[in-house]
PQR file with spaces between the fields and no chain letter, atoms N, CA, C, O and H, PARSE charges and radii, in Angstrom:
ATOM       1  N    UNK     1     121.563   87.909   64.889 -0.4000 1.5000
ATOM       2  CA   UNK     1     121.881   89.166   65.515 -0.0000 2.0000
ATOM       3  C    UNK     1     122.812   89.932   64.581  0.5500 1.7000
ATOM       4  O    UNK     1     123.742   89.428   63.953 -0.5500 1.4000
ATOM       5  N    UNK     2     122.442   91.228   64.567 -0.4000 1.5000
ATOM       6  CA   UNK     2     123.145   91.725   63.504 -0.0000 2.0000
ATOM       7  C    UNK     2     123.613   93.357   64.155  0.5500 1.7000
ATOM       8  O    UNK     2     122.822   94.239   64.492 -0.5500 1.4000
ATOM       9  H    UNK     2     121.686   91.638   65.078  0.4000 1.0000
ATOM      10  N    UNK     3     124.748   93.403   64.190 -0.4000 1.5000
ATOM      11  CA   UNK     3     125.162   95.156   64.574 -0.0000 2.0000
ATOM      12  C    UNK     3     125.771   95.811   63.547  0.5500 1.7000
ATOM      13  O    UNK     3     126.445   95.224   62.701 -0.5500 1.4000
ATOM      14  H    UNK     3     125.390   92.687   63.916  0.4000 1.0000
ATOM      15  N    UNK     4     125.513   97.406   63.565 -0.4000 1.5000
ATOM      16  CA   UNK     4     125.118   97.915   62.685 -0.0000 2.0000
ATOM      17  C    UNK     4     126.054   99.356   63.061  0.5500 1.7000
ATOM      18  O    UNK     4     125.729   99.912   64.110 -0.5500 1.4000
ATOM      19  H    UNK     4     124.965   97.883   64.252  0.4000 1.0000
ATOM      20  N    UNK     5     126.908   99.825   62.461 -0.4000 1.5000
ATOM      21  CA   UNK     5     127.932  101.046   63.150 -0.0000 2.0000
ATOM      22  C    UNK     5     127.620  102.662   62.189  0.5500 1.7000
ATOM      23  O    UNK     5     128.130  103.781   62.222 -0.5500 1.4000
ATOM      24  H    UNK     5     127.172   99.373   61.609  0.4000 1.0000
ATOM      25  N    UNK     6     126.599  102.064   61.454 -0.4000 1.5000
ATOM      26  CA   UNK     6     126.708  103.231   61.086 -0.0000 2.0000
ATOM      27  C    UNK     6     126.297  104.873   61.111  0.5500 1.7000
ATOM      28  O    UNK     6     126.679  105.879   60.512 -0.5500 1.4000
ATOM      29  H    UNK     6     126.184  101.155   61.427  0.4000 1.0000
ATOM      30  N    UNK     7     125.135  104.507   62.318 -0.4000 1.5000
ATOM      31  CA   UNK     7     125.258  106.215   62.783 -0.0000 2.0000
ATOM      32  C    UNK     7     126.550  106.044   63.781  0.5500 1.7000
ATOM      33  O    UNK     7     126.530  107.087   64.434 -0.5500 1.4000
ATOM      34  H    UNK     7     124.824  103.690   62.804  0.4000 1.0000
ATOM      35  N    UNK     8     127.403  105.444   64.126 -0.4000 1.5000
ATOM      36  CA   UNK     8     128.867  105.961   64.448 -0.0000 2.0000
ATOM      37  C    UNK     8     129.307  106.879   63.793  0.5500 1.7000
ATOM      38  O    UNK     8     129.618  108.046   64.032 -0.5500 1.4000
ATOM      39  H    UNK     8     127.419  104.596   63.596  0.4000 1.0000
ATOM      40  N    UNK     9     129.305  105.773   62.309 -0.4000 1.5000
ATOM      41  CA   UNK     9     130.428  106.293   61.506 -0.0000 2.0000
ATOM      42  C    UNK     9     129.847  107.407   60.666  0.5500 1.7000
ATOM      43  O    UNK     9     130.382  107.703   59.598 -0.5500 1.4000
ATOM      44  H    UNK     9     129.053  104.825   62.115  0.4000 1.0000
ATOM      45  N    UNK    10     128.665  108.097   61.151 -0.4000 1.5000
ATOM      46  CA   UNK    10     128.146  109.024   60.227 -0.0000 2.0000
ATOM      47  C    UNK    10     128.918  110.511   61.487  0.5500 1.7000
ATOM      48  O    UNK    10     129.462  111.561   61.146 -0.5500 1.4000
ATOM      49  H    UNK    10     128.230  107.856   62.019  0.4000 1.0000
ATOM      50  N    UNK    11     128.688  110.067   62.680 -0.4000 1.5000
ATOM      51  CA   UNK    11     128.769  110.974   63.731 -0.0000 2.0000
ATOM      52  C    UNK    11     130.061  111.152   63.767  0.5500 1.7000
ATOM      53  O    UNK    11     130.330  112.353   63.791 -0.5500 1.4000
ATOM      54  H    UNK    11     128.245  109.214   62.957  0.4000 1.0000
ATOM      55  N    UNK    12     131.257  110.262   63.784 -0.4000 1.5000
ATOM      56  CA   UNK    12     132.214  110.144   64.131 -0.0000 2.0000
ATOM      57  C    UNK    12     133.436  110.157   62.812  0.5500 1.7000
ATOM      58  O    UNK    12     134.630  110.314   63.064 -0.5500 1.4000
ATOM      59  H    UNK    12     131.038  109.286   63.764  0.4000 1.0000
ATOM      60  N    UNK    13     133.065  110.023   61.826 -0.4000 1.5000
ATOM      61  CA   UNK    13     133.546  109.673   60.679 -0.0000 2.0000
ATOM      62  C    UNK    13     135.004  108.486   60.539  0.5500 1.7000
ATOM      63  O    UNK    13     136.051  108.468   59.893 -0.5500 1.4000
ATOM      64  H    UNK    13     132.094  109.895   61.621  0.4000 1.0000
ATOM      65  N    UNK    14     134.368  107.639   61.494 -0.4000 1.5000
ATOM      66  CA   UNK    14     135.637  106.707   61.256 -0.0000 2.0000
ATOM      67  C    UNK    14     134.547  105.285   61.706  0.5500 1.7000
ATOM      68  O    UNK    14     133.326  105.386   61.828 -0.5500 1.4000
ATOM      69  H    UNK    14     133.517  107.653   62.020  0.4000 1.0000
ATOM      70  N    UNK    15     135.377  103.954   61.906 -0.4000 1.5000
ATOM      71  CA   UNK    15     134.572  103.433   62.544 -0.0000 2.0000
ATOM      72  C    UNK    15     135.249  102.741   63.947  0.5500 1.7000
ATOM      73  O    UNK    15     136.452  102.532   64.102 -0.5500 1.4000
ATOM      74  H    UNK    15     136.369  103.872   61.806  0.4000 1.0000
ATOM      75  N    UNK    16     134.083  102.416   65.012 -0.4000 1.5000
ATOM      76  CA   UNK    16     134.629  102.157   66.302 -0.0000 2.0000
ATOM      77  C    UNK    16     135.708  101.700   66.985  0.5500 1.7000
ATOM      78  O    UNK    16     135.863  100.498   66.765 -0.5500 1.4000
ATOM      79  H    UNK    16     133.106  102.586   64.886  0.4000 1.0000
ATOM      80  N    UNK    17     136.454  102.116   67.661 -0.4000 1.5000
ATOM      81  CA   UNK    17     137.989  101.205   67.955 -0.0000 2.0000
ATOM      82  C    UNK    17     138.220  101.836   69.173  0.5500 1.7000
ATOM      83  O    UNK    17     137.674  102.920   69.381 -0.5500 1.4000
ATOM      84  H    UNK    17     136.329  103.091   67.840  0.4000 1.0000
ATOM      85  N    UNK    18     139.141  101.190   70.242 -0.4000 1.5000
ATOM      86  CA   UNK    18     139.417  101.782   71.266 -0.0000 2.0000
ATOM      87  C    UNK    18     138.822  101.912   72.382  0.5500 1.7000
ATOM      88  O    UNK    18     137.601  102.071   72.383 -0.5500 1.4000
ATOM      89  H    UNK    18     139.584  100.310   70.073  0.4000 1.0000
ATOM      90  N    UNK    19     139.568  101.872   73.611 -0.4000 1.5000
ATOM      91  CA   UNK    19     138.143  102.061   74.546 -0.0000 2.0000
ATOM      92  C    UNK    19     137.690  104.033   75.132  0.5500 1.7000
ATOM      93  O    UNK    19     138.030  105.155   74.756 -0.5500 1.4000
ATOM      94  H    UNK    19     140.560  101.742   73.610  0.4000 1.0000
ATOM      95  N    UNK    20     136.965  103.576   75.982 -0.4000 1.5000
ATOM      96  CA   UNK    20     136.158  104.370   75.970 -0.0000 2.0000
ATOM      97  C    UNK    20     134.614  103.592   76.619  0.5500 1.7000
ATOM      98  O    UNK    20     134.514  102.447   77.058 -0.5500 1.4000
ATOM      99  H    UNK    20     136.689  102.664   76.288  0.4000 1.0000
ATOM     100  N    UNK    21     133.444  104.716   76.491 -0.4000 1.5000
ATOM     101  CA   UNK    21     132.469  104.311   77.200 -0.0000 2.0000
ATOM     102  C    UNK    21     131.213  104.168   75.657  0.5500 1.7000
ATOM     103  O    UNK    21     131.135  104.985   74.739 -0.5500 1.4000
ATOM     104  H    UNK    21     133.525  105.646   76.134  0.4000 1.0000
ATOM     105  N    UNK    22     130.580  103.190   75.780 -0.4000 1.5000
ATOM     106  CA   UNK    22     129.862  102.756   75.185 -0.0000 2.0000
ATOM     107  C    UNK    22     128.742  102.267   75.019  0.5500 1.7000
ATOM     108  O    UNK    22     128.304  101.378   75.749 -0.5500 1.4000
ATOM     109  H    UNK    22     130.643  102.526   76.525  0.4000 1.0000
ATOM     110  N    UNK    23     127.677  103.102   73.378 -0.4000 1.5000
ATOM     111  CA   UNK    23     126.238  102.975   73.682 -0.0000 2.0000
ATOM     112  C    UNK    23     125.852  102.205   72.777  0.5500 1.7000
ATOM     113  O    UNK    23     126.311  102.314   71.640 -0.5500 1.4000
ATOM     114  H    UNK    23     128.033  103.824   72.785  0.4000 1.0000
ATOM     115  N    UNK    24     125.280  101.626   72.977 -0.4000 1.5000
ATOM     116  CA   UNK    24     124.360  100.509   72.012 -0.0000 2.0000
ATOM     117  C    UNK    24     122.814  100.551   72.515  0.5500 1.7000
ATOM     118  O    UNK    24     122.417  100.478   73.678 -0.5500 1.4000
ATOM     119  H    UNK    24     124.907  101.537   73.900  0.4000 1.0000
ATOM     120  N    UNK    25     121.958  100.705   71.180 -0.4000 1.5000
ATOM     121  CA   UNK    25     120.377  100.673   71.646 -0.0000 2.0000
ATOM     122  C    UNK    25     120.313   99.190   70.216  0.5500 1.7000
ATOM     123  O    UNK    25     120.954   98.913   69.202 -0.5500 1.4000
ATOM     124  H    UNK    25     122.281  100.764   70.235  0.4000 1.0000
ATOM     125  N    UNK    26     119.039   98.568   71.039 -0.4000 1.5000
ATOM     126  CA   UNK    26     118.996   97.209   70.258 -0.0000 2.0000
ATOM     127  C    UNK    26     117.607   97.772   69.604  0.5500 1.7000
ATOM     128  O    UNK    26     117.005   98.804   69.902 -0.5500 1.4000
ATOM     129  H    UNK    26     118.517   98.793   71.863  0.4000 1.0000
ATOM     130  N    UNK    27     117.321   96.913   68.748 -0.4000 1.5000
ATOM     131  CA   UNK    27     115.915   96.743   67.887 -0.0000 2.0000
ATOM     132  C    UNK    27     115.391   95.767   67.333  0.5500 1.7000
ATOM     133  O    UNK    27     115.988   94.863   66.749 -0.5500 1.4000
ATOM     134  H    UNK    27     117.810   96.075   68.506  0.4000 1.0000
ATOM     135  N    UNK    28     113.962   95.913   67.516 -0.4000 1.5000
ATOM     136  CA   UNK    28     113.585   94.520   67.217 -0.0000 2.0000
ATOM     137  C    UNK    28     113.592   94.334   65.567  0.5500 1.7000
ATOM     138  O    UNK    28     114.148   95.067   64.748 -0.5500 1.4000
ATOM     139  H    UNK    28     113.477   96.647   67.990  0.4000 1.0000
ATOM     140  N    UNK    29     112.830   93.164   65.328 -0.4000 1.5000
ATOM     141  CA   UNK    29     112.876   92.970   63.649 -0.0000 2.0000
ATOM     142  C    UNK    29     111.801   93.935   63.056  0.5500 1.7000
ATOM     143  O    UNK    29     111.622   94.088   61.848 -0.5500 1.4000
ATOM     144  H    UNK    29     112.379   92.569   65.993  0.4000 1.0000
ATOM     145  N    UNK    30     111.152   94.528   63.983 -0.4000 1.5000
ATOM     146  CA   UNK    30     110.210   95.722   63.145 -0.0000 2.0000
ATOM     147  C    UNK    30     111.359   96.668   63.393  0.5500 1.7000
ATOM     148  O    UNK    30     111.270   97.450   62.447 -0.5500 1.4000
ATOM     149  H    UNK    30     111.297   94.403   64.965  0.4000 1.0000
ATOM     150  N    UNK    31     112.407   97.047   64.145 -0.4000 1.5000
ATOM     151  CA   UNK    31     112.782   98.492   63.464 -0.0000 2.0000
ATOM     152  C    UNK    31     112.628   98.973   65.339  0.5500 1.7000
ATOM     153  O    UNK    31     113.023  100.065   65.748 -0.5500 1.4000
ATOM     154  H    UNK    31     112.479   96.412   64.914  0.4000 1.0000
ATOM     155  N    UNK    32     112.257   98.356   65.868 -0.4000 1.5000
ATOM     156  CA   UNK    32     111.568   99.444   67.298 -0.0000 2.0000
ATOM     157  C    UNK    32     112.154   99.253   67.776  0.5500 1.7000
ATOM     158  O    UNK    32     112.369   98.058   67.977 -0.5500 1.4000
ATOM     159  H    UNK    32     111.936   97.469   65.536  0.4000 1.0000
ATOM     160  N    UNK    33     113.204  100.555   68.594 -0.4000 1.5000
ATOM     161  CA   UNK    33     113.548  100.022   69.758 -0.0000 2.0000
ATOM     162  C    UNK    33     112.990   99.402   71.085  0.5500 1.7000
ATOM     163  O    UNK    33     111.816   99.489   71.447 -0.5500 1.4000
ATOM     164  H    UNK    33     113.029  101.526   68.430  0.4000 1.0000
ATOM     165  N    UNK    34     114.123   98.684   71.841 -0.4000 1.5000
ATOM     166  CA   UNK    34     113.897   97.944   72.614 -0.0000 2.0000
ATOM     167  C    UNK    34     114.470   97.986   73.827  0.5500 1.7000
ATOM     168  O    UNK    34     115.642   97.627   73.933 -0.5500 1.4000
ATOM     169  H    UNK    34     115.076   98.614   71.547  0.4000 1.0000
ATOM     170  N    UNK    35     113.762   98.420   74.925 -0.4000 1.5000
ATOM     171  CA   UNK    35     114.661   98.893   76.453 -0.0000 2.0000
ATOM     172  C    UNK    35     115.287   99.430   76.497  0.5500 1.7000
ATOM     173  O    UNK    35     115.555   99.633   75.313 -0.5500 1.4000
ATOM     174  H    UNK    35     112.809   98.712   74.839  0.4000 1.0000
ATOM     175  N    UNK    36     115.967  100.025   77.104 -0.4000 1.5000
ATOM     176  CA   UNK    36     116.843  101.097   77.216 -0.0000 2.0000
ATOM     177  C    UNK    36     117.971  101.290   76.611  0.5500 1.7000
ATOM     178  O    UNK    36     118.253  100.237   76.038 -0.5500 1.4000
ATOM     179  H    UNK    36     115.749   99.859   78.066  0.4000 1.0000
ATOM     180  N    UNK    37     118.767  102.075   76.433 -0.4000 1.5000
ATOM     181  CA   UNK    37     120.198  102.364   75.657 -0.0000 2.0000
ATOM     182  C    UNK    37     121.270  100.994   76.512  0.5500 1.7000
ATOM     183  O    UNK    37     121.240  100.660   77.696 -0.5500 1.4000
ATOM     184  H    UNK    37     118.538  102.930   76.898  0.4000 1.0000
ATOM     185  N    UNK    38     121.798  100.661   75.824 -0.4000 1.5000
ATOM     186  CA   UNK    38     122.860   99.854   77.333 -0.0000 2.0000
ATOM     187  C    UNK    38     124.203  100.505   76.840  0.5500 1.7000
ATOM     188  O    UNK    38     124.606  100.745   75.701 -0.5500 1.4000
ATOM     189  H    UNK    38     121.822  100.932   74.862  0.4000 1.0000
ATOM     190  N    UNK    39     124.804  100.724   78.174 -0.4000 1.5000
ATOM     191  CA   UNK    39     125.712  101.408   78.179 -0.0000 2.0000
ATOM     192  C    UNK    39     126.999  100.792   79.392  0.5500 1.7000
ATOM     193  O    UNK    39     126.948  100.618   80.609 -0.5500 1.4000
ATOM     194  H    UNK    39     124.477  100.528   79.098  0.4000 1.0000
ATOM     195  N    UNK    40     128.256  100.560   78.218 -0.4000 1.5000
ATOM     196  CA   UNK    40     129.084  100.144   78.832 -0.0000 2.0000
ATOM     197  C    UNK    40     130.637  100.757   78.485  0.5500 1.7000
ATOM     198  O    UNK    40     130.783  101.454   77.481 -0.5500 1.4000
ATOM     199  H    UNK    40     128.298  100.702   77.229  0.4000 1.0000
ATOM     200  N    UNK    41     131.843  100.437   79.426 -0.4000 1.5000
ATOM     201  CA   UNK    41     132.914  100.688   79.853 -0.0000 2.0000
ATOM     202  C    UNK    41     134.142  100.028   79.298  0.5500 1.7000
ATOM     203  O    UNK    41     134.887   99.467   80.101 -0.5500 1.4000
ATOM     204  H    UNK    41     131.724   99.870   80.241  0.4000 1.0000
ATOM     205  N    UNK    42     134.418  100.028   78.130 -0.4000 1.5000
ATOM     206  CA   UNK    42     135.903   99.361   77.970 -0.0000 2.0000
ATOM     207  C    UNK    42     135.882   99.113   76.756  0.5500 1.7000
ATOM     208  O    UNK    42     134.940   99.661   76.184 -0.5500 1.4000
ATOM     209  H    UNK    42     133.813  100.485   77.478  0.4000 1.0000
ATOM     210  N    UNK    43     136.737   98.322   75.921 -0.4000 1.5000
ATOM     211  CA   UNK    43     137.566   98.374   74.676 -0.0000 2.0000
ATOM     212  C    UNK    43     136.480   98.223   73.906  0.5500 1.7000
ATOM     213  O    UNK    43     135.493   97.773   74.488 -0.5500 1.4000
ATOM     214  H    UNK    43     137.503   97.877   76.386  0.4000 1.0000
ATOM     215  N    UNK    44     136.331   98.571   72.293 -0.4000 1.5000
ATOM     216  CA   UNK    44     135.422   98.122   72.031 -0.0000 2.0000
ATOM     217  C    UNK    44     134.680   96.615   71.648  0.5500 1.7000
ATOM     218  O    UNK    44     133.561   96.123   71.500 -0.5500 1.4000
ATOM     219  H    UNK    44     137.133   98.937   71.820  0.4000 1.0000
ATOM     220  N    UNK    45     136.153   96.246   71.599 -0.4000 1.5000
ATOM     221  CA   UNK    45     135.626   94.412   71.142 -0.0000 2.0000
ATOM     222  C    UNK    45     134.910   93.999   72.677  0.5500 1.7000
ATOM     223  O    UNK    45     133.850   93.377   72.741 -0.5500 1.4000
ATOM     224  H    UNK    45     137.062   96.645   71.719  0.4000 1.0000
ATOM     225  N    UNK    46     135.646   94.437   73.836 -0.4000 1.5000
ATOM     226  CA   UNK    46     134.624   93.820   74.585 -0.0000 2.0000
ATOM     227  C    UNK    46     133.000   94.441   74.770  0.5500 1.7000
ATOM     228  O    UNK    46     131.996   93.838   75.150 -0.5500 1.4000
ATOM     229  H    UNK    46     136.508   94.943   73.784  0.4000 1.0000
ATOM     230  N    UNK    47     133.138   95.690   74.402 -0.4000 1.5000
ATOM     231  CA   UNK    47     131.968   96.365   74.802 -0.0000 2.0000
ATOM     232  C    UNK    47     131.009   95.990   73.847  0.5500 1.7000
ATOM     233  O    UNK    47     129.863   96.247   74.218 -0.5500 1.4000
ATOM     234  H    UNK    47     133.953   96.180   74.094  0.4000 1.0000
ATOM     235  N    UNK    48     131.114   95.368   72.530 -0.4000 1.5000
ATOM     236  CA   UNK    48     130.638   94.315   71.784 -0.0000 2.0000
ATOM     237  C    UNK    48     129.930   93.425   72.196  0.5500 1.7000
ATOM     238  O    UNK    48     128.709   93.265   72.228 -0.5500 1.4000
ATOM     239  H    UNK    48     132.044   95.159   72.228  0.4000 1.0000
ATOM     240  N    UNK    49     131.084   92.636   72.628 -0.4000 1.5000
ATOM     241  CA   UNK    49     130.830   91.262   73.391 -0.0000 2.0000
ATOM     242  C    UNK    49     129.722   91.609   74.706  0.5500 1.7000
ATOM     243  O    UNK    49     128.672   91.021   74.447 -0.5500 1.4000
ATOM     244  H    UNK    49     132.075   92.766   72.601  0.4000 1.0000
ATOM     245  N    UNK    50     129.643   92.143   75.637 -0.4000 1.5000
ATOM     246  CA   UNK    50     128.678   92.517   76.397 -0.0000 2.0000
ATOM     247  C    UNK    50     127.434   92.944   76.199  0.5500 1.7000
ATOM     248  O    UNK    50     126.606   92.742   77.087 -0.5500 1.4000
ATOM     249  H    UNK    50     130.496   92.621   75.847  0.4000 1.0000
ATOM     250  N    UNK    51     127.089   93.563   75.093 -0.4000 1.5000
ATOM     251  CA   UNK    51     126.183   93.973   74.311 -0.0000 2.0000
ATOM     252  C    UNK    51     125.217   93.035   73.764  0.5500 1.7000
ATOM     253  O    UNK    51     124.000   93.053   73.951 -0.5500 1.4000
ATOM     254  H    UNK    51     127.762   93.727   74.372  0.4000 1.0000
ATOM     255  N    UNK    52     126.054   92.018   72.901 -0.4000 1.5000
ATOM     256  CA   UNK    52     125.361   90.730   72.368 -0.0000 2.0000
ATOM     257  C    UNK    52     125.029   90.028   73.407  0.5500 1.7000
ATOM     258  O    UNK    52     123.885   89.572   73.409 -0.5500 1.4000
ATOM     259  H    UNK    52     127.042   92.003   72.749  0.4000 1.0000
ATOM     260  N    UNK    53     125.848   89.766   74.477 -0.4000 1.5000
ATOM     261  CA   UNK    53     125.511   88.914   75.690 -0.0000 2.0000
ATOM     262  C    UNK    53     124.189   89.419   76.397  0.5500 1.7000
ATOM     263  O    UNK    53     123.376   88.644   76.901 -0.5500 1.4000
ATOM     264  H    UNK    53     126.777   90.136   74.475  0.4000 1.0000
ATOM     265  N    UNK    54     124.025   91.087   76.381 -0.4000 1.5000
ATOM     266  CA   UNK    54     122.578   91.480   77.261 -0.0000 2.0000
ATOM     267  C    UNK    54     121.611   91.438   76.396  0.5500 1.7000
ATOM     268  O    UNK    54     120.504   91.250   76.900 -0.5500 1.4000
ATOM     269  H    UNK    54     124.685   91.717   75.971  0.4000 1.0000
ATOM     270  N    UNK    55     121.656   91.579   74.966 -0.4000 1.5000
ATOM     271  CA   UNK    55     120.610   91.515   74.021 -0.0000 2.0000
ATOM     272  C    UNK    55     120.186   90.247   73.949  0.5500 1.7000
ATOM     273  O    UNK    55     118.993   90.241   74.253 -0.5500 1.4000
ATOM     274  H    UNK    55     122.555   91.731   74.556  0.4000 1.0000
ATOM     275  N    UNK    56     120.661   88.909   73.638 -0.4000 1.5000
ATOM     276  CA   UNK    56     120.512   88.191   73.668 -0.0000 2.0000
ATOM     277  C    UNK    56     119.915   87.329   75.252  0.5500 1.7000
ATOM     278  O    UNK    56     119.501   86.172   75.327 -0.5500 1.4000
ATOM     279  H    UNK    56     121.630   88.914   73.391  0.4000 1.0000
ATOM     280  N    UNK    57     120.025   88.139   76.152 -0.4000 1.5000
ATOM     281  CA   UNK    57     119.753   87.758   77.596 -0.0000 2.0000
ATOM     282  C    UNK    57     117.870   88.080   77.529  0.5500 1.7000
ATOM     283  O    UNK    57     116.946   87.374   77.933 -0.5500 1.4000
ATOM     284  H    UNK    57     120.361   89.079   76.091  0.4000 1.0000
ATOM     285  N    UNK    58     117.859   89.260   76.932 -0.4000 1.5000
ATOM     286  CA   UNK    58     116.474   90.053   77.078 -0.0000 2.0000
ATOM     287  C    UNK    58     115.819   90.238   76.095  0.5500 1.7000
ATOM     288  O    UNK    58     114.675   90.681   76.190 -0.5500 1.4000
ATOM     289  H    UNK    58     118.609   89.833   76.604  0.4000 1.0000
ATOM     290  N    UNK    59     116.558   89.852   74.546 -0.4000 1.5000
ATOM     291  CA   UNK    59     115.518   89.736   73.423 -0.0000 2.0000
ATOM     292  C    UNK    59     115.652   88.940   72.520  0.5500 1.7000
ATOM     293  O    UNK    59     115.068   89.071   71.444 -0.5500 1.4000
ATOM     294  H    UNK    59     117.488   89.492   74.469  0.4000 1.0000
ATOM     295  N    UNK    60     116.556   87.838   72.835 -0.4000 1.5000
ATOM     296  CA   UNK    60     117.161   86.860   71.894 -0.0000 2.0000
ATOM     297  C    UNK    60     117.480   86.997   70.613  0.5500 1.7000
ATOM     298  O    UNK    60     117.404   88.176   70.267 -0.5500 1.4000
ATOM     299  H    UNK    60     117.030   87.731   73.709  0.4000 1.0000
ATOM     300  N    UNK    61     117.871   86.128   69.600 -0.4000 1.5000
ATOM     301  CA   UNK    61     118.824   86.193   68.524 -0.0000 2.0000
ATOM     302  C    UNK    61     118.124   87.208   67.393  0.5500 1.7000
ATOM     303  O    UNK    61     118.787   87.454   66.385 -0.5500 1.4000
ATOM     304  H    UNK    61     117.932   85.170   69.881  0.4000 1.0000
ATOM     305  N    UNK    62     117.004   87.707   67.519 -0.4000 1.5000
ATOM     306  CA   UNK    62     116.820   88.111   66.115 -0.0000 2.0000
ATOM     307  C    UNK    62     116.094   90.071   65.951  0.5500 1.7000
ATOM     308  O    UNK    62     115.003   90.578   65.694 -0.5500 1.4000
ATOM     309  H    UNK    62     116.465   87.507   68.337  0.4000 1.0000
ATOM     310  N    UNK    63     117.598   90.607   66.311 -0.4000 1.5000
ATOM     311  CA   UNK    63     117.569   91.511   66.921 -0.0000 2.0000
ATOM     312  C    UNK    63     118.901   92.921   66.238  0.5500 1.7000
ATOM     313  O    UNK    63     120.115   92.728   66.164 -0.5500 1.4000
ATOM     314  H    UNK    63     118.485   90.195   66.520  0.4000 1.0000
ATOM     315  N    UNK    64     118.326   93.947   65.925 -0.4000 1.5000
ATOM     316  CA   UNK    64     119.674   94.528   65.230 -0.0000 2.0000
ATOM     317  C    UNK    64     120.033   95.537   66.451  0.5500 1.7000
ATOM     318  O    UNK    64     119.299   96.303   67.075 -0.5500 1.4000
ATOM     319  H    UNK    64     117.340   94.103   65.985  0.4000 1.0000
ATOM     320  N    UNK    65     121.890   95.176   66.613 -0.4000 1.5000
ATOM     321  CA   UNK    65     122.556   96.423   68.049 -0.0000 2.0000
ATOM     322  C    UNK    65     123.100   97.549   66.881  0.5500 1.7000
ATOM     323  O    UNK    65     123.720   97.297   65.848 -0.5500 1.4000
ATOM     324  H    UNK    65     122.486   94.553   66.107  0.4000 1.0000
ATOM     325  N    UNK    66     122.681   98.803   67.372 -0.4000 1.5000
ATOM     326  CA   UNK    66     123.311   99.760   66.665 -0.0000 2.0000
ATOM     327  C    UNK    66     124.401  100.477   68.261  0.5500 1.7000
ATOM     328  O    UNK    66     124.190  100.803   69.429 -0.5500 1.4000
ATOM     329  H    UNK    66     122.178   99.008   68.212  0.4000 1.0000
ATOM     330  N    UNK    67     125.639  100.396   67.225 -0.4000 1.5000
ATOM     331  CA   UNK    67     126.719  101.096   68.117 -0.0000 2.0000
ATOM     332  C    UNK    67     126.344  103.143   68.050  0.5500 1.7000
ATOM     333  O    UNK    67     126.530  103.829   67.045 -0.5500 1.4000
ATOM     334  H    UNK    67     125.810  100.132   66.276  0.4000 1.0000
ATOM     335  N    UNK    68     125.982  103.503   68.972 -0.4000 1.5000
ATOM     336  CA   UNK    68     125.378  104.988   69.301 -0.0000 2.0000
ATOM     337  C    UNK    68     127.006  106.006   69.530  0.5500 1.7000
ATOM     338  O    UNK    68     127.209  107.104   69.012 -0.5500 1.4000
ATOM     339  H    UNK    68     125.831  102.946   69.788  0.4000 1.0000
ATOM     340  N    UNK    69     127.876  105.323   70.342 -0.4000 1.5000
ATOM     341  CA   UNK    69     128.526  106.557   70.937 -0.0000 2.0000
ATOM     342  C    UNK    69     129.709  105.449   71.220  0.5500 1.7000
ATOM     343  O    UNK    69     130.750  105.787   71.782 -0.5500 1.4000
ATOM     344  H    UNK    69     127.711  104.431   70.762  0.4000 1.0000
């Protein structure tokens, strides 16, 4: 599993920290996304941690999370 911040840091020009509300869309190993945006509530290390936990729930390990927002 591999996450990936950099249309953050293209949008945002820094990279992720802090909380706030948070988007992550996953992709498979072709590149495609996969189900819906997931979107969660709080710091970012946890909003991390929740992220890997639902990706891994619904598309298992071999999967890239891009941080959106």
């Amino acid at each position: 599993m591999t996450f990936t911040t950099t249309q953050y840091e293209f949008a945002h020009g820094r990279k992720p920290k802090g909380r706030g509300n948070w988007a992550f869309e996953i992709l498979g190993t072709d590149g495609v996304k996969r189900g819906d945006t997931f979107w969660t509530n709080d710091t970012y290390a946890g909003a991390r941690k929740q992220a890997e936990v639902h990706a891994r729930a619904f598309f298992g390990r071999h999967c890239t999370i891009v941080v959106c927002s």
